[in-house]
C-alpha positions as CSV (number, residue, x, y, z in Angstrom):
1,X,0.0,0.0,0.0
2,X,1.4,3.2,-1.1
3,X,2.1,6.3,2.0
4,X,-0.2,8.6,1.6
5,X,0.1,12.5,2.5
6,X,-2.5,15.3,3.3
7,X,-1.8,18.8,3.0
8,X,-4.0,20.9,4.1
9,X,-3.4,25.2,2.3
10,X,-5.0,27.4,4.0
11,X,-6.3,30.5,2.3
12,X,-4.5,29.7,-1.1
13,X,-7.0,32.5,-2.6
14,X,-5.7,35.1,-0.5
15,X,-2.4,34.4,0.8
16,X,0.0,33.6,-2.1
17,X,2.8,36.7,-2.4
18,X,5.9,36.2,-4.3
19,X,5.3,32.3,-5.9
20,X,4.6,31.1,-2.5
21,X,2.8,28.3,-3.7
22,X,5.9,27.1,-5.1
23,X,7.1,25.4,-1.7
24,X,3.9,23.2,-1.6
25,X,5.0,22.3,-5.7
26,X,8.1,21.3,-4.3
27,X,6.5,19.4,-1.7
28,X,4.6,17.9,-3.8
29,X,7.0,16.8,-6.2
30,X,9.6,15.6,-4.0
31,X,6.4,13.0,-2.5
32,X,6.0,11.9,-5.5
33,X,9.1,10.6,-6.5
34,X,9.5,8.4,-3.6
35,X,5.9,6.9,-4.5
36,X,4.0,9.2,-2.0
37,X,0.2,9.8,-2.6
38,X,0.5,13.2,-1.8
39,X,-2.4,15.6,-1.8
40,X,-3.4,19.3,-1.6
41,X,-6.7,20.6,-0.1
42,X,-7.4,24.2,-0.3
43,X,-9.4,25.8,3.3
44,X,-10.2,29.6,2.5
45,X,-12.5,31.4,4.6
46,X,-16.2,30.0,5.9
47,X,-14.4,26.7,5.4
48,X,-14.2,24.0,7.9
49,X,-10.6,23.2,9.2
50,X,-10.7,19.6,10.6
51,X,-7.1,19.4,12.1
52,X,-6.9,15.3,12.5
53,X,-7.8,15.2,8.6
54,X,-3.9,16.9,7.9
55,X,-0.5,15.8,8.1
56,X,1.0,19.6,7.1
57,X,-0.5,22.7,6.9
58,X,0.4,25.5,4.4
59,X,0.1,28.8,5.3
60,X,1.6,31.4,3.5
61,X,2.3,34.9,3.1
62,X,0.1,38.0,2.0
63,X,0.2,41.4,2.3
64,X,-1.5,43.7,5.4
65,X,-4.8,44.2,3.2
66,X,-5.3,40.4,2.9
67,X,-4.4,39.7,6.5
68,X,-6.6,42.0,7.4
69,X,-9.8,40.4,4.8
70,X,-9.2,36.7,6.9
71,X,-8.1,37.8,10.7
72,X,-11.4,37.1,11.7
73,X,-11.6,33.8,10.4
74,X,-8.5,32.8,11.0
75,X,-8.3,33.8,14.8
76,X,-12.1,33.5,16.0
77,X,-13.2,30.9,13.5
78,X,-10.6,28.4,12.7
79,X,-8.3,29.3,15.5
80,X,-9.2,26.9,18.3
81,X,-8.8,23.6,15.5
82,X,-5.2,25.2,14.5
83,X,-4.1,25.6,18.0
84,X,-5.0,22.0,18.5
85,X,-3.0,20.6,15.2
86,X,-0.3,22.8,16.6
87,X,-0.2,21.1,20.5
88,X,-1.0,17.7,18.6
89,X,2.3,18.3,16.6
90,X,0.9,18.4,13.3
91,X,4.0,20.0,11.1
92,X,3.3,23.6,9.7
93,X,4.8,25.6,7.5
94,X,4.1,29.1,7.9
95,X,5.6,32.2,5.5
96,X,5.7,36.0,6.6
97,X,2.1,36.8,7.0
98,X,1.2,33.4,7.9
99,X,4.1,33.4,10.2
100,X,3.2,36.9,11.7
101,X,-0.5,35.8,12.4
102,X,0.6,32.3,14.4
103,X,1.7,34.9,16.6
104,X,0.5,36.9,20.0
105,X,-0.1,40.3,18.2
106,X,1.0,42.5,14.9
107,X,1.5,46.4,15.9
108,X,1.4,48.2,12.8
109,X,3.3,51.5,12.6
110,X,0.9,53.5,13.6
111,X,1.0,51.7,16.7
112,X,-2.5,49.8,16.1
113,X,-2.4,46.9,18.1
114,X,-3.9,43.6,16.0
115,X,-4.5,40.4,17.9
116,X,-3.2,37.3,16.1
117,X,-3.6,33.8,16.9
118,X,-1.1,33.1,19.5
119,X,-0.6,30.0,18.5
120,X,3.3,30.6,18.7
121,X,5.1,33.0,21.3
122,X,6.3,36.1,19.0
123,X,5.5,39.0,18.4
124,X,5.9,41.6,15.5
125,X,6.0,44.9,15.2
126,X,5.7,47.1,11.9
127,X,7.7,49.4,10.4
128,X,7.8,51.9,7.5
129,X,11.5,50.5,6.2
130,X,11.0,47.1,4.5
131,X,14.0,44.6,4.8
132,X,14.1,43.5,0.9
133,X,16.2,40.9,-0.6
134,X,17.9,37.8,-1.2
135,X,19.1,36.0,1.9
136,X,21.5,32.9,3.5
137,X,20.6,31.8,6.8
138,X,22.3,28.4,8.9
139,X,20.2,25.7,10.7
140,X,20.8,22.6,12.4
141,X,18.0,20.8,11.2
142,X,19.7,19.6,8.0
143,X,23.6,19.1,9.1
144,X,24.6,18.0,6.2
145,X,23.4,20.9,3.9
146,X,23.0,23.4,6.8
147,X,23.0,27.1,4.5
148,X,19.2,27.9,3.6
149,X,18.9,30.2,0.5
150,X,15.3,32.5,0.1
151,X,14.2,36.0,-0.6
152,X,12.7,37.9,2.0
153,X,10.5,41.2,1.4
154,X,8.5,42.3,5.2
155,X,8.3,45.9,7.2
156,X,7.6,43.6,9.9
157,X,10.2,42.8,13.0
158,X,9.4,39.9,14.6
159,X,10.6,38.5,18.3
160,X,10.7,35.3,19.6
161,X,9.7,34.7,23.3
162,X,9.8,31.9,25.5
163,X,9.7,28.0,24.4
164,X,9.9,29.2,20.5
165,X,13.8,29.0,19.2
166,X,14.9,30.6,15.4
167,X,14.9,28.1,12.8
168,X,18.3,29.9,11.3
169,X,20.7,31.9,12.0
170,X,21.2,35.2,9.6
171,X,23.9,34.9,7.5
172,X,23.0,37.4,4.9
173,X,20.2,39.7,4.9
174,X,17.3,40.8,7.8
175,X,15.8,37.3,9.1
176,X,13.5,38.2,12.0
177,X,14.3,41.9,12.9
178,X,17.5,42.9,11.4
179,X,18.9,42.9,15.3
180,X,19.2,39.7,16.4
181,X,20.5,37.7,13.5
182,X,17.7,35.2,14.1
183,X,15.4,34.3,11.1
184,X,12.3,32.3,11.6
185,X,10.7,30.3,14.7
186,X,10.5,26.5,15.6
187,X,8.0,25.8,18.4
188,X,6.9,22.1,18.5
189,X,6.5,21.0,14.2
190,X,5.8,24.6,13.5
191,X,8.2,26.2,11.2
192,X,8.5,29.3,10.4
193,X,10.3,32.2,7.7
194,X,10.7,35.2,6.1
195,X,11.4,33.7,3.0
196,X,9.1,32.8,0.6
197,X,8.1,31.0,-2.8
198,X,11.6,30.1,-3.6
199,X,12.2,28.6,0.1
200,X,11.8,25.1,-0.5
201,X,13.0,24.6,-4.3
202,X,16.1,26.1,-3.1
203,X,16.1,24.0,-0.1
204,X,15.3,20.3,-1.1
205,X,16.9,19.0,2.0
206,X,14.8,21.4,3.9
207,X,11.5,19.9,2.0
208,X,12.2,16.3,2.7
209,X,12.8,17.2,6.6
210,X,8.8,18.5,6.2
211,X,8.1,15.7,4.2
212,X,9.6,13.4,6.9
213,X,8.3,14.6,10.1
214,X,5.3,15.0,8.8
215,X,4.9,11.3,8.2
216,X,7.0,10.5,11.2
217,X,3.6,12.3,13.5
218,X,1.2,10.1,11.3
219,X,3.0,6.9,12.2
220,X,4.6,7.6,15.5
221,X,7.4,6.2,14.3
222,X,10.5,7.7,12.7
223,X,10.7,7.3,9.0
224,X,13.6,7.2,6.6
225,X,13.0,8.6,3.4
226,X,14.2,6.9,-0.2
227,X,17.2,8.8,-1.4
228,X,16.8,11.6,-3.9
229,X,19.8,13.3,-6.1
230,X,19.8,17.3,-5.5
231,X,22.1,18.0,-8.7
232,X,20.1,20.8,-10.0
233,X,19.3,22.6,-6.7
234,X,22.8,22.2,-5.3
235,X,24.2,23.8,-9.0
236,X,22.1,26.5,-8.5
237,X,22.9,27.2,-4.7
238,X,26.8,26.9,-5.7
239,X,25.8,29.8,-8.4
240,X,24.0,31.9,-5.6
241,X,27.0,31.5,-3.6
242,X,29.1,32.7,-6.6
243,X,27.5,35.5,-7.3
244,X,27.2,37.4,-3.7
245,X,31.0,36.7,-3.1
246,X,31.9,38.4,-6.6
């Protein structure tokens, strides 16, 4: 019997700034490779979110107006079922706005204070200056490939508080806040970044860690994934390194 994979996307219609639905492609593809039955369920607003249906949720980025159009749902409507898929340690991934609204609160630079989920402990606060860009950050979660290449474009500075750690740490670029050379959060499987649409094609290593926790919380068992060649990708993160030393 072949694995199979849920995904759930939440708000494709709305949140979906700079190809960010290229990271669930890449998910996608690298499933399907190995023989994975992977699927993709769009959840947009008025939709039911059934948390024990998922094995990773989506959630990308969009700018303040969109946030803005699904806070309600996504906080007072949906927010209880996410909070539970995050304490069950259902694996998300989360990009700037989405990453933003798993947080405590957004206060925009006018000082308007915006409730978010508080799903995850960080906070952001707004800014006029955007931090724009291509970027290189360094995690442990993949050793053996540990430089993560994205683009990152947010007025947002985000802060990480207690029990939620950076998923990287700055190497080129803003990350987080352009302070604390921290980019991202890990709290439980929830993973979060600045970067977005290019974030996982760049990063294949990075995909298959998703792809493998995620399937490690269905079974309750850990999983080793059949071996895929990342010639392509690495070629073109050797030429990204290239070009910003020259």
């Amino acid at each position: 019997m072949r694995e199979q994979l849920r995904i759930c996307h939440l708000y494709p219609d709305l949140l979906n700034l700079y190809g960010d639905r290229g990271n669930l492609q890449a998910l996608l593809r690298r499933a399907v490779l190995r023989g994975i039955d992977c699927r993709i369920e769009p959840v947009t607003i008025g939709e039911h979110f059934d948390p024990d249906r998922y094995d990773l949720i989506f959630l990308g980025g969009g700018q303040d107006a969109e946030q803005n159009i699904l806070r309600e749902d996504f906080v007072s409507l949906k927010g209880e079922a996410v909070k539970y898929a995050v304490e069950a340690d259902k694996v998300f991934l989360c990009i700037c706005g989405g990453y933003q609204m798993m947080g405590t609160e957004y206060i925009e630079h006018d000082g308007t204070h915006l409730e978010c989920l508080g799903a995850i402990n960080v906070r952001t606060v707004g800014k006029k200056i955007r931090y724009i860009g291509d970027t290189v950050y360094e995690t442990e979660l993949v050793p053996d490939k540990p430089l993560l290449y994205g683009f990152e474009n947010h007025s947002g500075r985000t802060y990480l508080g207690d029990g939620v750690k950076p998923l990287a740490k700055v190497v080129s670029g803003a990350g987080n806040n352009g302070e604390d050379q921290t980019e991202g959060a890990i709290y439980r499987n929830v993973y979060c970044t600045y970067s977005h649409g290019s974030f996982l094609p760049k990063n294949p290593q990075m995909t298959d860690f998703l792809l493998q926790r995620a399937l490690e919380v269905q079974k309750g068992a850990p999983v080793t994934l059949d071996y895929l060649d990342t010639i392509d990708e690495d070629f073109a993160r050797e030429t990204i390194q290239t070009c910003k030393k020259t």
